[in-house]
N, CA, C and O atoms as a MOPAC input file, in Angstrom:
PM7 MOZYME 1SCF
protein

 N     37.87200 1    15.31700 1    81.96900 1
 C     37.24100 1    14.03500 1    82.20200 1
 C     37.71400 1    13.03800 1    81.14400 1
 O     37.75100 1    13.14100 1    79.91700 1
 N     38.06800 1    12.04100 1    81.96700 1
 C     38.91900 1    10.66900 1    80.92800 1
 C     37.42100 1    10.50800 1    80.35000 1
 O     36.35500 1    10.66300 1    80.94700 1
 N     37.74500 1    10.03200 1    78.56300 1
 C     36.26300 1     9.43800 1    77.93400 1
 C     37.21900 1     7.83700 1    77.35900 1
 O     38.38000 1     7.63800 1    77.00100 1
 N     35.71800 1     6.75800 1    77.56300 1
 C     36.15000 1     5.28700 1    77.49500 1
 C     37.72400 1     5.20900 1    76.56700 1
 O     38.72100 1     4.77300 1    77.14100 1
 N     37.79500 1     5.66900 1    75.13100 1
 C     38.89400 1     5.84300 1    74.31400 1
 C     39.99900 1     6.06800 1    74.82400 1
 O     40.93400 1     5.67900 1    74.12300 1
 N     40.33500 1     6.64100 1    75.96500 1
 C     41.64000 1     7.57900 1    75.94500 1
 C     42.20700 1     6.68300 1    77.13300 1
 O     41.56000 1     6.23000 1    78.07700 1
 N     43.59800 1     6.52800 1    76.86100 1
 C     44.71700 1     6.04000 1    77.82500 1
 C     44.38200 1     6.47100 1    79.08200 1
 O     44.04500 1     7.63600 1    79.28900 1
 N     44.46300 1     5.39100 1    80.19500 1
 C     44.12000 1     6.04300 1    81.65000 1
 C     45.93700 1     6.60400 1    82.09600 1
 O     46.91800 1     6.62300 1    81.35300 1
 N     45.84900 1     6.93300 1    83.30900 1
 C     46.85200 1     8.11000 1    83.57700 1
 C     48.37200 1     6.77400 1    83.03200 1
 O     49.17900 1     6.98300 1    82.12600 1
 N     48.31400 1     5.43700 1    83.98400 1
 C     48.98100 1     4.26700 1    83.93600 1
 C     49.87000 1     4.70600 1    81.78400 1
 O     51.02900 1     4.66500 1    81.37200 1
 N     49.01300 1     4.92700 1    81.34000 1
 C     49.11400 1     4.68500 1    79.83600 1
 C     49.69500 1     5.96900 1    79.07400 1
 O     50.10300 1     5.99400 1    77.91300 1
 N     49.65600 1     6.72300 1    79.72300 1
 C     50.10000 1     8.28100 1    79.15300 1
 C     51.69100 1     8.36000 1    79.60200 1
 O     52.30800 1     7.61500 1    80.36400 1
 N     52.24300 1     9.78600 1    78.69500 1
 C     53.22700 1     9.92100 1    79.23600 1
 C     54.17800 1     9.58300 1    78.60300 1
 O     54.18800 1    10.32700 1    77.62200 1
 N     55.06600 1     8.85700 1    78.54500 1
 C     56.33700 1     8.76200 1    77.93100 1
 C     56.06200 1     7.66400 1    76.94200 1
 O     55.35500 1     6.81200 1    77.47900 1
 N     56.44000 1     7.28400 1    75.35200 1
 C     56.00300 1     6.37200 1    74.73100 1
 C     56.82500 1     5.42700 1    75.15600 1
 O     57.38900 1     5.52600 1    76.24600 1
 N     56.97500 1     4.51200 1    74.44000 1
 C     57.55300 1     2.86900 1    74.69600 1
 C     59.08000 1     3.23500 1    73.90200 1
 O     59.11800 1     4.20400 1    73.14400 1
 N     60.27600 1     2.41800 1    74.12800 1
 C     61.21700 1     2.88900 1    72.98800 1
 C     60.89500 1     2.83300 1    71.47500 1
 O     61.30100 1     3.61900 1    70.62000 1
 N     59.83800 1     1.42200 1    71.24700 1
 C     59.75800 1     1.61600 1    69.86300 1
 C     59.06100 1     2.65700 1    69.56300 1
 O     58.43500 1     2.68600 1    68.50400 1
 N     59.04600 1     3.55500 1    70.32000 1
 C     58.23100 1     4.65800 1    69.10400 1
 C     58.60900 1     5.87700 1    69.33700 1
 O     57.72400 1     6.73200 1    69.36800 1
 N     59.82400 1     6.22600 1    69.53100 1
 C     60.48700 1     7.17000 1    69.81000 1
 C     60.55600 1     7.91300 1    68.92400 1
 O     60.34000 1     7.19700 1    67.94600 1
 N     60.75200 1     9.12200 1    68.50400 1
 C     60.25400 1    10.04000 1    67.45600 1
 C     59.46900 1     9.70300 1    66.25700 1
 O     59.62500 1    10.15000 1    65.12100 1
 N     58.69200 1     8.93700 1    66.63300 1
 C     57.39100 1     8.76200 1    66.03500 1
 C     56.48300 1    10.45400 1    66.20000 1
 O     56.39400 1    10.98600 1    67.30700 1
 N     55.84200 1    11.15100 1    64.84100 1
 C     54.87800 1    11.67900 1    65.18700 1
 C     53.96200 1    12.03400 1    66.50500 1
 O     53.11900 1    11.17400 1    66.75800 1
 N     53.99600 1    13.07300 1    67.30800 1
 C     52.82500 1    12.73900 1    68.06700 1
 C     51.68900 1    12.25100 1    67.93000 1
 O     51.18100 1    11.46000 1    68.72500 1
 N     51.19100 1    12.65400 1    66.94700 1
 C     49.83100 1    12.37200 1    66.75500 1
 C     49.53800 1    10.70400 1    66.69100 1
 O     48.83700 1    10.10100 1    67.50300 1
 N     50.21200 1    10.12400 1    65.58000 1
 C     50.79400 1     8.55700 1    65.37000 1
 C     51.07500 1     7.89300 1    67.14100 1
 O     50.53600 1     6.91100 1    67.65300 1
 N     52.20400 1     8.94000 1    67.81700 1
 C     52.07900 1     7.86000 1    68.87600 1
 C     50.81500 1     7.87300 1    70.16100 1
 O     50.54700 1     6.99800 1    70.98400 1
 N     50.25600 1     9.09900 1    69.96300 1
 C     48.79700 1     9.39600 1    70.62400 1
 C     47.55200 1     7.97400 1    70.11200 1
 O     46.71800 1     7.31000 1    70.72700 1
 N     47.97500 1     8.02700 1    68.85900 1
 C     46.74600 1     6.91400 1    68.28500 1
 C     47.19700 1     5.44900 1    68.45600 1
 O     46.50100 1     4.45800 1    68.23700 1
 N     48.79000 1     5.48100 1    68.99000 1
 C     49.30200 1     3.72300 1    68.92900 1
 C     48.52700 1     3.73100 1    70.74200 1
 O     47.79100 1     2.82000 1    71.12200 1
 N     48.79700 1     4.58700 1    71.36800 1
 C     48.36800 1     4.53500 1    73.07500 1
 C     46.92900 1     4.59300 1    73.07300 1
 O     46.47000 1     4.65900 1    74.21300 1
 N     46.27700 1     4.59000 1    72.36800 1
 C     44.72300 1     4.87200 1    72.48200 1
 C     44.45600 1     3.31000 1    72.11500 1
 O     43.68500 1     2.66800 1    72.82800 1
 N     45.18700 1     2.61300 1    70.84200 1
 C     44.98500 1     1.00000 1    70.34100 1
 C     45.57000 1     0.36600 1    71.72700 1
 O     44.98300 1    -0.38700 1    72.50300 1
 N     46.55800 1     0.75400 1    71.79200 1
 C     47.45000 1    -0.55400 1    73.07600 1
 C     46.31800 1    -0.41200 1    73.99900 1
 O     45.65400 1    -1.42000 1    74.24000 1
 N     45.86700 1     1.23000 1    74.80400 1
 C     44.63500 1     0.60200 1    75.37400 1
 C     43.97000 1    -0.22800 1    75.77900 1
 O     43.76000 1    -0.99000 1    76.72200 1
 N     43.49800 1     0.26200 1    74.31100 1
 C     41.70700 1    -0.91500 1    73.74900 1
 C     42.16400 1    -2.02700 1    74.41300 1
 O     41.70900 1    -2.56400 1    75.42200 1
 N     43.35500 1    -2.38800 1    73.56800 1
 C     44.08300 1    -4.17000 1    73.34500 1
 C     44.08000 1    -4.42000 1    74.81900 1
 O     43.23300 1    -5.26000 1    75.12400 1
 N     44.72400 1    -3.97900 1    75.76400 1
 C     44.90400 1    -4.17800 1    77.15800 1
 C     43.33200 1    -4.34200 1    77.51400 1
 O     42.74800 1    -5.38900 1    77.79300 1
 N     42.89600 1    -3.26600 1    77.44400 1
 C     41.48200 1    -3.42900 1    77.87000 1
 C     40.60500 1    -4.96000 1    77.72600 1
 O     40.06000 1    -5.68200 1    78.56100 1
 N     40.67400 1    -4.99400 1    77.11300 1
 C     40.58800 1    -6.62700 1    75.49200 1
 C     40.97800 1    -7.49700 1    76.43700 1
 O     40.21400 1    -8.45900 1    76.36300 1
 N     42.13100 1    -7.73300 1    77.67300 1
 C     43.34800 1    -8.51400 1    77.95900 1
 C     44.62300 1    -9.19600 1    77.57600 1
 O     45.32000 1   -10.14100 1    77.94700 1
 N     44.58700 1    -8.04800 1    76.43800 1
 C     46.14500 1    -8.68800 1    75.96200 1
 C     47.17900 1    -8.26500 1    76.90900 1
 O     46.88800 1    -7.38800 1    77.72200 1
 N     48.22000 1    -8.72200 1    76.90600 1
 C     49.29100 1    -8.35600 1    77.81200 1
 C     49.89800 1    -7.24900 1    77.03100 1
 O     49.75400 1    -7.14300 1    75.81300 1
 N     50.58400 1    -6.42500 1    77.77100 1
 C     51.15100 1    -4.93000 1    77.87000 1
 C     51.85600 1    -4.96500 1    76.19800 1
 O     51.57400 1    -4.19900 1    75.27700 1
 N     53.18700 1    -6.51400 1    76.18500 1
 C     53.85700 1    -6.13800 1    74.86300 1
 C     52.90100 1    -6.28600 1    73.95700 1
 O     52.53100 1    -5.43600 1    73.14800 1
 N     52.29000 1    -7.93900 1    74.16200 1
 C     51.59500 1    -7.89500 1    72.71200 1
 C     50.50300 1    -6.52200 1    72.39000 1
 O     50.31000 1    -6.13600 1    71.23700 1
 N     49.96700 1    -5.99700 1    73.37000 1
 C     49.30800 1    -4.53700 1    73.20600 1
 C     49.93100 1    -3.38700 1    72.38100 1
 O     49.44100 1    -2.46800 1    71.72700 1
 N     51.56300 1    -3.89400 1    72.73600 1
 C     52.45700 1    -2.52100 1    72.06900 1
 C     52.82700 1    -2.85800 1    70.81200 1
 O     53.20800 1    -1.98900 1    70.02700 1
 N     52.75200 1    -4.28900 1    70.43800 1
 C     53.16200 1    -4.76900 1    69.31000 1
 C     52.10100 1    -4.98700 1    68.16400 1
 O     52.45600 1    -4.99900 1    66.98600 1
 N     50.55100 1    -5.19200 1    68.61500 1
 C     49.37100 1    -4.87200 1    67.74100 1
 C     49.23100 1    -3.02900 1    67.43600 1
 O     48.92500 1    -2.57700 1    66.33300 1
 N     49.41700 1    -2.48900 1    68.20300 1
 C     49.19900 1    -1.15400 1    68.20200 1
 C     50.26500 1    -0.56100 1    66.79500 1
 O     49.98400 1     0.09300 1    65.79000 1
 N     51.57500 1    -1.15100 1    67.30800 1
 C     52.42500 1    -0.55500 1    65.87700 1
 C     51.97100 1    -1.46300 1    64.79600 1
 O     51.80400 1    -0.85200 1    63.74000 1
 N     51.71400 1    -2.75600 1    64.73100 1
 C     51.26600 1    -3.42000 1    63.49100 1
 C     49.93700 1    -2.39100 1    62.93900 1
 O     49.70500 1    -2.24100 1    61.74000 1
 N     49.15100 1    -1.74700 1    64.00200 1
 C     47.89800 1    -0.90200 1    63.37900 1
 C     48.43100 1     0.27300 1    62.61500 1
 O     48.37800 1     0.56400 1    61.42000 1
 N     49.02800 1     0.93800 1    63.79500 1
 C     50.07700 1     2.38100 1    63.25600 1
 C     50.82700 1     2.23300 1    61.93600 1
 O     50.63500 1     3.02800 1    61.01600 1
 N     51.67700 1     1.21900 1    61.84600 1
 C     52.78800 1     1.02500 1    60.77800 1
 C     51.53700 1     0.87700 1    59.63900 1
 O     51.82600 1     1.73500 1    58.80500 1
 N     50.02000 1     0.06600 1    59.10100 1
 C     49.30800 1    -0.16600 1    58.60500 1
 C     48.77500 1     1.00600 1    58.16500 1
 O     48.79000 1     1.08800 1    56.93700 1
 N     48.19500 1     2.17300 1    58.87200 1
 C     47.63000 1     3.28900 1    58.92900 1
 C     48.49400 1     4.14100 1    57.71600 1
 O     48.26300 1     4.60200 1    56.59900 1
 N     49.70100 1     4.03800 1    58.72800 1
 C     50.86100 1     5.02100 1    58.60600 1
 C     50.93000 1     4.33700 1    56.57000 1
 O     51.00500 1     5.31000 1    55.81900 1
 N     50.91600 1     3.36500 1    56.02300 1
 C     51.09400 1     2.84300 1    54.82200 1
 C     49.84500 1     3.36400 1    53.96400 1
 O     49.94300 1     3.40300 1    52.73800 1
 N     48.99000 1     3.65500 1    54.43800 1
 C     47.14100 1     3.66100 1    53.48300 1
 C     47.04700 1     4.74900 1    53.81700 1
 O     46.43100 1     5.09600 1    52.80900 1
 N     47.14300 1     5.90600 1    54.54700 1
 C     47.27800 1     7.24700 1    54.61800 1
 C     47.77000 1     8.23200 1    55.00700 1
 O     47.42500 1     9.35400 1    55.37600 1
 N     48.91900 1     7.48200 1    54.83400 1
 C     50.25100 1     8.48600 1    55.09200 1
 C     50.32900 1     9.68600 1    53.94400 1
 O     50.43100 1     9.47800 1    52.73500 1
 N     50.28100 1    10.59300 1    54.39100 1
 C     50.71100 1    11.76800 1    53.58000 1
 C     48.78600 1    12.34900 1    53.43500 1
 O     48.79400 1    13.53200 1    53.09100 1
 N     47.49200 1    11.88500 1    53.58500 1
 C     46.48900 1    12.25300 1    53.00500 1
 C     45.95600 1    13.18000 1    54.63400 1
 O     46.33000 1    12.96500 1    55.78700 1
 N     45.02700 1    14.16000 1    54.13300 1
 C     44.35200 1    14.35600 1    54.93400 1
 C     42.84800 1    13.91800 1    55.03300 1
 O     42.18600 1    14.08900 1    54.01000 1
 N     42.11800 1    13.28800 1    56.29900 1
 C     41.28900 1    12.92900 1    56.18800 1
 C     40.35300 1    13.24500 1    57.22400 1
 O     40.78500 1    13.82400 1    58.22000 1
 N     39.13100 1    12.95400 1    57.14600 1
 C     38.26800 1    13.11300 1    58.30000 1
 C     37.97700 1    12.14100 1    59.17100 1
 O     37.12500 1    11.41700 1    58.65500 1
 N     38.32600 1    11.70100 1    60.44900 1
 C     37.75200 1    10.61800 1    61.10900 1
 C     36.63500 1    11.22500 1    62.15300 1
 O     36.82200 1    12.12300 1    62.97400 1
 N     35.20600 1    10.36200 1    61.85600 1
 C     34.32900 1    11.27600 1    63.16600 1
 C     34.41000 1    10.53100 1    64.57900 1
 O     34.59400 1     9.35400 1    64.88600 1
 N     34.16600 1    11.86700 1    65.41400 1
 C     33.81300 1    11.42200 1    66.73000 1
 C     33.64200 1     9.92400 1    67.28000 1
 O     33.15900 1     9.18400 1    66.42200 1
 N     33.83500 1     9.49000 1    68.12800 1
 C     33.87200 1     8.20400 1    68.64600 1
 C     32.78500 1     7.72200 1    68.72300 1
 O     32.58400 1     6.50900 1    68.66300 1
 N     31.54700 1     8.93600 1    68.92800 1
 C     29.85300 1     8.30800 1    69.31100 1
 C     29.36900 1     8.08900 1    67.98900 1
 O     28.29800 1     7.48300 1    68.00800 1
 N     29.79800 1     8.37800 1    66.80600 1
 C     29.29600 1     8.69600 1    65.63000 1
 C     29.79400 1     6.82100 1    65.35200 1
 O     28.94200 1     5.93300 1    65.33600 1
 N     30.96000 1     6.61700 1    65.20300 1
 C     31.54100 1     5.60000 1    65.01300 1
 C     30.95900 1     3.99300 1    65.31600 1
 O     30.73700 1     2.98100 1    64.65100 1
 N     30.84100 1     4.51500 1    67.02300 1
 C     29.95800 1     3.22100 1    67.80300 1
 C     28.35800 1     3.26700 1    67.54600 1
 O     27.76400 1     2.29600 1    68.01400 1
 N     27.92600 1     3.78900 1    67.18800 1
 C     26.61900 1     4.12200 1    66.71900 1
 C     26.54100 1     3.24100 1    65.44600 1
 O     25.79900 1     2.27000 1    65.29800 1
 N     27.69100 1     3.88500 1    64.28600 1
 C     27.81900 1     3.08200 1    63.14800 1
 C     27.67700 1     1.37800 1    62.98400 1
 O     26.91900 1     0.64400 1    62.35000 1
 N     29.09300 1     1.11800 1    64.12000 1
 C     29.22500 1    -0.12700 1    64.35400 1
 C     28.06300 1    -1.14300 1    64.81500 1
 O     27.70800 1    -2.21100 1    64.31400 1
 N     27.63100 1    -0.50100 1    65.85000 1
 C     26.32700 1    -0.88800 1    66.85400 1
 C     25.12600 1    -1.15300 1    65.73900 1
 O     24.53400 1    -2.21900 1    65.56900 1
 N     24.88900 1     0.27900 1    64.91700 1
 C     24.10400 1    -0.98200 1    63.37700 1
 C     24.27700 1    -1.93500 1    62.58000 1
 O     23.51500 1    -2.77000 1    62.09300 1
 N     25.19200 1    -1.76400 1    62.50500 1
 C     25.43600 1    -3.07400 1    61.97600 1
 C     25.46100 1    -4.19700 1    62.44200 1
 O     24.80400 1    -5.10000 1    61.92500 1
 N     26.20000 1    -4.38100 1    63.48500 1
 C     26.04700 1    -5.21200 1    64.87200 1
 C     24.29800 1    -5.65000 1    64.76200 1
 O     23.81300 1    -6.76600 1    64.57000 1
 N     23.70000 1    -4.50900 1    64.93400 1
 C     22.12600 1    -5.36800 1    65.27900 1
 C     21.31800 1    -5.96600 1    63.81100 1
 O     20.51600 1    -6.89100 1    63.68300 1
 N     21.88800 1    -5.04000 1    62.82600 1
 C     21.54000 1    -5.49200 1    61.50200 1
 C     21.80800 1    -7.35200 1    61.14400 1
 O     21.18600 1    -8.20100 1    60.50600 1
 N     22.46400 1    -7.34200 1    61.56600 1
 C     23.41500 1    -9.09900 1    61.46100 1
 C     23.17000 1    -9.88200 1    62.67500 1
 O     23.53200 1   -11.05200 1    62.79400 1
 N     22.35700 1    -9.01000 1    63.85000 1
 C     21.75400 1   -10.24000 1    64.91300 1
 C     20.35200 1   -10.33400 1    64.26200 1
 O     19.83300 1   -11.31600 1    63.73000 1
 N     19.97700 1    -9.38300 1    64.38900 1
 C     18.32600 1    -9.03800 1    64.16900 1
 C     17.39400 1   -10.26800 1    64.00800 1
 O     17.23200 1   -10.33800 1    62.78900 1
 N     16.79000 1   -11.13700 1    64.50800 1
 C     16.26200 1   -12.21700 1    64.12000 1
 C     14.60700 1   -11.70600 1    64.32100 1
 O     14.45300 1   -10.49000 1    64.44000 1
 N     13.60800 1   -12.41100 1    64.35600 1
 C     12.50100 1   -12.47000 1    64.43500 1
 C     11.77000 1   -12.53900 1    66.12200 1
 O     10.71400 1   -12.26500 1    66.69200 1
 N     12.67200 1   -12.91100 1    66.31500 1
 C     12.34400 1   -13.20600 1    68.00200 1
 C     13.36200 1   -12.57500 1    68.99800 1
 O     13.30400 1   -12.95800 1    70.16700 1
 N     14.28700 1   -11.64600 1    68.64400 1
 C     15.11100 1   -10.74400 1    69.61200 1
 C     15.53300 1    -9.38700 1    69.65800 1
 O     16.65400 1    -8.96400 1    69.94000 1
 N     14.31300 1    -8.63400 1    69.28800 1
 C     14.49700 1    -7.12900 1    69.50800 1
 C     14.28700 1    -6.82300 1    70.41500 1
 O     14.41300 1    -5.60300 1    70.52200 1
 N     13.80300 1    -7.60700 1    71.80900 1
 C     13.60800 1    -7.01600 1    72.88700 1
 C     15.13900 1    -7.44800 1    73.73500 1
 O     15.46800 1    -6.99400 1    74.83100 1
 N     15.65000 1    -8.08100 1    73.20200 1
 C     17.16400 1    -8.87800 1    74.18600 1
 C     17.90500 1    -7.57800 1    73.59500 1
 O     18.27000 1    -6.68200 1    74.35600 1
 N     18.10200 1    -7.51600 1    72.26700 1
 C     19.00700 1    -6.49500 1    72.06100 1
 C     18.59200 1    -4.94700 1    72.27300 1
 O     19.43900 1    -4.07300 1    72.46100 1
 N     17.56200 1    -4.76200 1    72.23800 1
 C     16.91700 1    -3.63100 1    73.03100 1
 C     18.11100 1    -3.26300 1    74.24400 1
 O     19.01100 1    -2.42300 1    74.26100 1
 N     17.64300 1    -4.36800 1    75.30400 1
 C     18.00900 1    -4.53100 1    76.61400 1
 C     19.59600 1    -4.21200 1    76.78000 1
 O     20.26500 1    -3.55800 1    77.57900 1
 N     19.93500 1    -5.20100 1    75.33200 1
 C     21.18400 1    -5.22600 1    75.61100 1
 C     22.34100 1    -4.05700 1    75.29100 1
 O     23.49100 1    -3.98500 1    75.72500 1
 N     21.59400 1    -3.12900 1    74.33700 1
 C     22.06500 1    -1.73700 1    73.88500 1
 C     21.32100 1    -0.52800 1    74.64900 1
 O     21.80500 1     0.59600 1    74.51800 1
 N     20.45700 1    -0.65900 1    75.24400 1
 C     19.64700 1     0.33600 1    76.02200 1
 C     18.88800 1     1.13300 1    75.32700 1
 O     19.04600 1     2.35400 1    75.33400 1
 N     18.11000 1     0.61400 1    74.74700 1
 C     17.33700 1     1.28500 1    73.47700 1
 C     15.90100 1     0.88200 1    73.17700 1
 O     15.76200 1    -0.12700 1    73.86800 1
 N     15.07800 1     1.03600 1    72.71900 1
 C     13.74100 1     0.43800 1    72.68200 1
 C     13.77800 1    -0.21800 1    71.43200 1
 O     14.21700 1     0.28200 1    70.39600 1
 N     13.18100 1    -1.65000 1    71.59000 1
 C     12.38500 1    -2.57500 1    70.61600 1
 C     12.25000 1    -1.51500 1    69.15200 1
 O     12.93600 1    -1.76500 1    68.16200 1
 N     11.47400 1    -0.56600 1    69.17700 1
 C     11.44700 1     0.17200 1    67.79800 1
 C     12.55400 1     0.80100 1    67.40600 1
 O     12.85100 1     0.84500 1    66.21200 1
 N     13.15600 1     1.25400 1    68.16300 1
 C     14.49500 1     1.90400 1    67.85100 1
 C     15.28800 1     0.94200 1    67.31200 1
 O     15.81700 1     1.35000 1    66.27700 1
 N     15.62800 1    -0.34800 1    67.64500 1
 C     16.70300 1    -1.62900 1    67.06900 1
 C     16.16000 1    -1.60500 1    65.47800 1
 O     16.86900 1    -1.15000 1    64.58000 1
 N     15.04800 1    -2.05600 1    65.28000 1
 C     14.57000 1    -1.79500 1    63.74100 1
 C     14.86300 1    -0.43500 1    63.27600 1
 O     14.51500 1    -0.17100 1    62.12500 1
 N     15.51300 1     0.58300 1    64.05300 1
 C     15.74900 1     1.78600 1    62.69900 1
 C     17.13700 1     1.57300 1    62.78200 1
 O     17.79700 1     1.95000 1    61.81400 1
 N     17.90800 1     0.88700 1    64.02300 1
 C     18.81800 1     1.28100 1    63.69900 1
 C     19.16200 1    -0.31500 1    62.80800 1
 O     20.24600 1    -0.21200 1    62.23500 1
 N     18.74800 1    -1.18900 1    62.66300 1
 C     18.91700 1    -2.28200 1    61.99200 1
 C     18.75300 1    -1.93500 1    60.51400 1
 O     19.36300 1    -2.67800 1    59.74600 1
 N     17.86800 1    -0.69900 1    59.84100 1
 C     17.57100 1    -0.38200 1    58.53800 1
 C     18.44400 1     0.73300 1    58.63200 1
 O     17.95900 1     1.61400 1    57.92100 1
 N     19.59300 1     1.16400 1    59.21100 1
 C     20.61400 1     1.65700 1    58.96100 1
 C     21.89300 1     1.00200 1    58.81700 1
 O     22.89300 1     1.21700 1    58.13100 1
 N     21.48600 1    -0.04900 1    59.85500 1
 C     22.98800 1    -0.82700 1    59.22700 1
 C     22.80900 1    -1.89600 1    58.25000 1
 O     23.82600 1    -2.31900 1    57.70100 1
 N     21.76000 1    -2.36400 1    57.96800 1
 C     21.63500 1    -2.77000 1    56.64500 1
 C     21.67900 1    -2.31900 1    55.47600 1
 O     21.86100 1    -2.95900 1    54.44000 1
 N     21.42800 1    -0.61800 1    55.67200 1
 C     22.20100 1     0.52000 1    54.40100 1
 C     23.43600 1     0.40000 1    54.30600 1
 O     24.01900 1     0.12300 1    53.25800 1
 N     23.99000 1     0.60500 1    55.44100 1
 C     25.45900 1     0.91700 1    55.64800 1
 C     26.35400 1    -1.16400 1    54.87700 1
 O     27.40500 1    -1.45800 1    54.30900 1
 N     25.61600 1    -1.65100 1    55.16800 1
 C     26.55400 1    -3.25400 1    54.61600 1
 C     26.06100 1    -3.19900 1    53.21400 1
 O     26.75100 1    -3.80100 1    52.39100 1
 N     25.02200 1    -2.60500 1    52.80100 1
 C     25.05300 1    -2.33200 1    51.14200 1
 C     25.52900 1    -1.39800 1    49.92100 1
 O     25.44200 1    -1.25700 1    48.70100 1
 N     26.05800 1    -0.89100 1    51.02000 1
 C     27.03500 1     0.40500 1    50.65400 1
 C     28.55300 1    -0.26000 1    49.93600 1
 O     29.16600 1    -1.03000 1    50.67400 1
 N     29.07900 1    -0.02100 1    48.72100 1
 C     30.23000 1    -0.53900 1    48.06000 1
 C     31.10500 1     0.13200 1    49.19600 1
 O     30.85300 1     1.25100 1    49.64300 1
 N     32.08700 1    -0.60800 1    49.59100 1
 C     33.23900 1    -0.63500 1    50.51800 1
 C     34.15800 1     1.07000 1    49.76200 1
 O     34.71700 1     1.88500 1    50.49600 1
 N     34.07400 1     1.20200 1    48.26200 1
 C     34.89900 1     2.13800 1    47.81100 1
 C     34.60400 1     3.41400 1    47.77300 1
 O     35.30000 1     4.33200 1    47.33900 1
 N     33.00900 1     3.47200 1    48.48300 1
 C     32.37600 1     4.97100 1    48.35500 1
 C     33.05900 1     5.89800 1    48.98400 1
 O     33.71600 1     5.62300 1    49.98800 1
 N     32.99700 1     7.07000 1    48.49800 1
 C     34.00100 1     8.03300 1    48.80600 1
 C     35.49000 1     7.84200 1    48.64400 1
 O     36.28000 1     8.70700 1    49.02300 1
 N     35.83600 1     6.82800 1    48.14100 1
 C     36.76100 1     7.18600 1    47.75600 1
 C     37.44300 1     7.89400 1    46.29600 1
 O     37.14800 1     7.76900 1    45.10800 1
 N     38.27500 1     8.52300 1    46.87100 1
 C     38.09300 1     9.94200 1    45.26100 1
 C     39.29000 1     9.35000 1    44.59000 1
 O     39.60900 1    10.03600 1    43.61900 1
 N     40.12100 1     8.23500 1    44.78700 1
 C     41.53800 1     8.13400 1    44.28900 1
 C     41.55700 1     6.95600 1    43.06200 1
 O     42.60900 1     6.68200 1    42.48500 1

């Protein structure tokens, strides 16, 4: 089963020339960005051409390290607090409720999580 992230069939398959013995893994993660980007409505090149500007970026800040990236639900969850942390007003926990599928009380926990998470120094965990 295709999950939202992953290249539909159109997107798989043979890479683009620029990325011809590129890493698999590297060109698995440039087809998962071009995606998004398409998804987004960018057109096909500029999709292929943000995707290596991401890759070539990646490929510079942790090239050579091993690291942990979590799950995709873990991620959007993350994001999504913060997201409501920075709408959160006085008068719209029931819109964003609605609008995340979640209950009125639930937006306030997850709003006092992403208000942890934006007070958090940007360098935590990092060991280098």
């Amino acid at each position: 089963m295709q999950t939202p992230q992953e290249p539909d069939s159109k997107d798989a398959g043979t890479a683009p020339p620029s990325r011809v013995g590129w890493p698999d893994v590297l060109s698995e993660a440039a087809d998962v960005a071009a995606h998004a980007l398409r998804k987004r409505g960018e057109p096909d090149q500029r999709a292929e051409e943000l995707a290596r500007a991401v890759m070539l970026g990646l490929a510079d800040v942790f090239g050579g390290r091993a690291f942990y990236l979590p799950r995709g639900l873990a991620v959007k969850r993350h994001f999504r607090d913060i997201d409501i942390a920075q709408r959160l007003t006085r008068d719209n926990a029931r819109a964003l409720a609605r609008e995340y599928g979640i209950t009125a009380i639930y937006v306030y926990e997850c709003a006092k999580r992403g208000r942890e998470a934006l007070r958090k120094p940007q360098t935590e965990g990092n060991t280098e």
